[in-house]
C-alpha positions in Angstrom: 21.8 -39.6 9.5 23.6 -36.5 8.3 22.7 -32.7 8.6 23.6 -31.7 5.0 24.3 -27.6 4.5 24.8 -26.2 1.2 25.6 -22.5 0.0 24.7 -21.6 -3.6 23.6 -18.6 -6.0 20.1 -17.8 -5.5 19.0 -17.9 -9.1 20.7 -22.1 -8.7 18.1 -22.6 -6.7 15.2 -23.9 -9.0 17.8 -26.2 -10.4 19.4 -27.5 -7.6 15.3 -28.4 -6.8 15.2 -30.1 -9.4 18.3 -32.1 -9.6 17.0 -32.9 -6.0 13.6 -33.8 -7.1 14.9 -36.1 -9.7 16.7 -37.9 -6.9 13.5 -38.2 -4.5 14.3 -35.7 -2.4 11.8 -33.6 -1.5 12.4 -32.3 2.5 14.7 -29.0 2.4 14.5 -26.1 4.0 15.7 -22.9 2.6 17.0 -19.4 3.8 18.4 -16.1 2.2 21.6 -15.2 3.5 24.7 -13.2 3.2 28.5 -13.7 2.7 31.6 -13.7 0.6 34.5 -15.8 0.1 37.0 -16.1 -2.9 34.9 -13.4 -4.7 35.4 -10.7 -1.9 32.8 -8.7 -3.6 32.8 -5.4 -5.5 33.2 -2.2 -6.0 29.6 0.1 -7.0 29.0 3.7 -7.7 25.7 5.1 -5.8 24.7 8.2 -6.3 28.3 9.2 -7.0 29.3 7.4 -3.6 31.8 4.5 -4.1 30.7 1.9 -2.1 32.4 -1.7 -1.4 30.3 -4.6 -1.6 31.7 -7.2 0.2 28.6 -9.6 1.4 26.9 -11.2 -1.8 23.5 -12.8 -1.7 23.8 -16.6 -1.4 21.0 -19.5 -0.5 21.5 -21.6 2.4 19.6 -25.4 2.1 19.7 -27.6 5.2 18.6 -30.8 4.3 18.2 -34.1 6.9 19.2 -37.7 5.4 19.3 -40.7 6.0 22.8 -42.6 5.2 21.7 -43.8 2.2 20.6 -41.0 0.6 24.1 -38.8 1.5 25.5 -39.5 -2.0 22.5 -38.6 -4.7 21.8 -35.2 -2.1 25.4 -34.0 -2.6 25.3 -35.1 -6.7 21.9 -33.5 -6.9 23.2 -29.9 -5.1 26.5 -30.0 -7.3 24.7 -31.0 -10.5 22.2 -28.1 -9.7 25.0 -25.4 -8.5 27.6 -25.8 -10.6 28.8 -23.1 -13.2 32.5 -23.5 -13.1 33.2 -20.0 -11.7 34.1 -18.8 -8.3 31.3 -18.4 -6.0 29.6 -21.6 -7.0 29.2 -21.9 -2.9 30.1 -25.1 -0.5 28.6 -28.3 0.5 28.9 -29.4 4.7 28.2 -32.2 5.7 27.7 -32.7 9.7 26.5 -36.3 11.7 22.7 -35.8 12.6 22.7 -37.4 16.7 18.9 -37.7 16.3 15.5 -36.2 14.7 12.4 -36.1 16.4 8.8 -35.7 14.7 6.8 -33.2 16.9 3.8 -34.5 15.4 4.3 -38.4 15.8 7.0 -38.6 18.5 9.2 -40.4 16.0 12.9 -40.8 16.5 15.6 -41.8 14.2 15.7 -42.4 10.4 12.4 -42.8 10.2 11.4 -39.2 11.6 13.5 -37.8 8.8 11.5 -39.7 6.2 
């Protein structure tokens, strides 16, 4: 089982869904967040103020697999993401010890679905 963690543009998200969704997977949880990297961010006028920009908006997924589904999850997320500029995000990729489902007290693989 592996804890998948990806970082993308927020308007990559509906494809990234998709790309997923053509692979049969369907379980992802997704959160707003803020960062930078190569792009360091920008420079804005407000009001006449100049103001530095430095944490862009990005997506974070989190999405639980089994082994066997590692490789189409990461295709599926690159396929989605991808634009060939900087800021296209990152994939991680971290061992899962164990998943537990509240509902049904499963454990393993087969609590992730």
């Amino acid at each position: 089982m592996k804890l998948i963690i990806a970082y993308i543009q927020p308007e990559k998200l509906n494809a990234v869904k998709k790309a997923l969704y053509e692979r049969e997977i369907f379980k992802v949880s997704v959160t707003n967040s803020l960062g930078c990297g190569q792009q360091k961010g920008f420079h804005e006028t407000y009001r006449g103020a100049d103001i530095e920009v430095n944490l862009l908006k990005k997506v974070r997924l989190e999405i639980a697999v089994n082994d066997e589904y590692v490789d189409p999850t990461i295709e599926g997320i690159v396929e989605g993401a991808r634009t060939g500029k900087i800021g296209d995000g990152k994939i991680f990729i971290q061992n899962l010890e164990e998943c537990i489902r509240i509902r049904t007290g499963e454990t393993g693989g087969v609590a992730i679905g």
